[in-house]
C-alpha positions as protocol buffer text, in pm:
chain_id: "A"
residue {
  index: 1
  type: UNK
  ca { x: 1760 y: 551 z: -960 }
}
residue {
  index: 2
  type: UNK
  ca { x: 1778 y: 409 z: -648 }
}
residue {
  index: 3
  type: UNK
  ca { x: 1419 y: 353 z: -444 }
}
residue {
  index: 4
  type: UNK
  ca { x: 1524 y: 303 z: -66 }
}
residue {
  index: 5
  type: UNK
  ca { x: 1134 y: 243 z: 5 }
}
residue {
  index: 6
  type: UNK
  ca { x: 1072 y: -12 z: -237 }
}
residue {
  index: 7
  type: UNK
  ca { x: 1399 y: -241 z: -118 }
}
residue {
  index: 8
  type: UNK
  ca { x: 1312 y: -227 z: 239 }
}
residue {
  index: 9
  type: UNK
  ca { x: 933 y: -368 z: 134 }
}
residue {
  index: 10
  type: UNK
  ca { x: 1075 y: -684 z: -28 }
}
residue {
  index: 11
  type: UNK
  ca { x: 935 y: -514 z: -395 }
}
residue {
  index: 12
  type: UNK
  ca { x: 1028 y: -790 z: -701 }
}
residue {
  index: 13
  type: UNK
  ca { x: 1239 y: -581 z: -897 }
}
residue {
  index: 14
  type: UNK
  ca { x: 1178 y: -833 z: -1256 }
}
residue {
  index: 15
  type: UNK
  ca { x: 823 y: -706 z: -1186 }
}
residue {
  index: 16
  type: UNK
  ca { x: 898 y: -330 z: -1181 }
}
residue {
  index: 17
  type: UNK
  ca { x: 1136 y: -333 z: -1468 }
}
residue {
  index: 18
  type: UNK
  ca { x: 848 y: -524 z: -1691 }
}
residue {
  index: 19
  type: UNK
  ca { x: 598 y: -265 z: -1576 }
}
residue {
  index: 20
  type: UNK
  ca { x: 843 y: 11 z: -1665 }
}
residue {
  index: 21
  type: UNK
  ca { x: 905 y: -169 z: -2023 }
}
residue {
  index: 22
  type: UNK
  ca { x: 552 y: -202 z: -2105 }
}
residue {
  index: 23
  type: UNK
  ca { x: 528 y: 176 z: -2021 }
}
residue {
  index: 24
  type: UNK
  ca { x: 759 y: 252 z: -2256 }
}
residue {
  index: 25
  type: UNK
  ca { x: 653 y: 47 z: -2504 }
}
residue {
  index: 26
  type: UNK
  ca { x: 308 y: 228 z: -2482 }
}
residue {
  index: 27
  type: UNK
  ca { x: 479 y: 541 z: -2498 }
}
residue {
  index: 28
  type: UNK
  ca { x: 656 y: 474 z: -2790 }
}
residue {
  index: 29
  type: UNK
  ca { x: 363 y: 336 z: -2984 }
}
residue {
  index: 30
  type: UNK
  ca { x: 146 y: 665 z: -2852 }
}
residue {
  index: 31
  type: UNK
  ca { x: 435 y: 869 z: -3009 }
}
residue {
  index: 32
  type: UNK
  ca { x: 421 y: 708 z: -3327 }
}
residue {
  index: 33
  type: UNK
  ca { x: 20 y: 724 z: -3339 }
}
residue {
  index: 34
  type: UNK
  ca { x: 40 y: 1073 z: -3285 }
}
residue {
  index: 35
  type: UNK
  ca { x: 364 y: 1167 z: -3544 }
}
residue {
  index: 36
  type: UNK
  ca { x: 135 y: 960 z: -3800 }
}
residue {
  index: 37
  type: UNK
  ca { x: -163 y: 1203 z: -3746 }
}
residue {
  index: 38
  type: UNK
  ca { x: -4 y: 1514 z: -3755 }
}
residue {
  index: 39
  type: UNK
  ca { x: 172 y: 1413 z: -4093 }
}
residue {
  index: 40
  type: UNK
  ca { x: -143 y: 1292 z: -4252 }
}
């Protein structure tokens, strides 16, 4: 997905991707958390 914004601000892009990563990561785990509750 291209972000015309962010390029023209000078935005570190290794610094985006990590914050997107984590949020998936957090996702994921939340998933799992909540799959594990119903089930139990």
């Amino acid at each position: 997905m291209p972000y015309p914004l962010a390029e023209s601000s000078g935005v570190d892009w290794s610094q985006i991707h990590a914050v997107r990563l984590l949020g998936v990561a957090l996702a994921v785990l939340f998933l799992l958390w909540a799959i594990r509750r119903m089930f139990k």
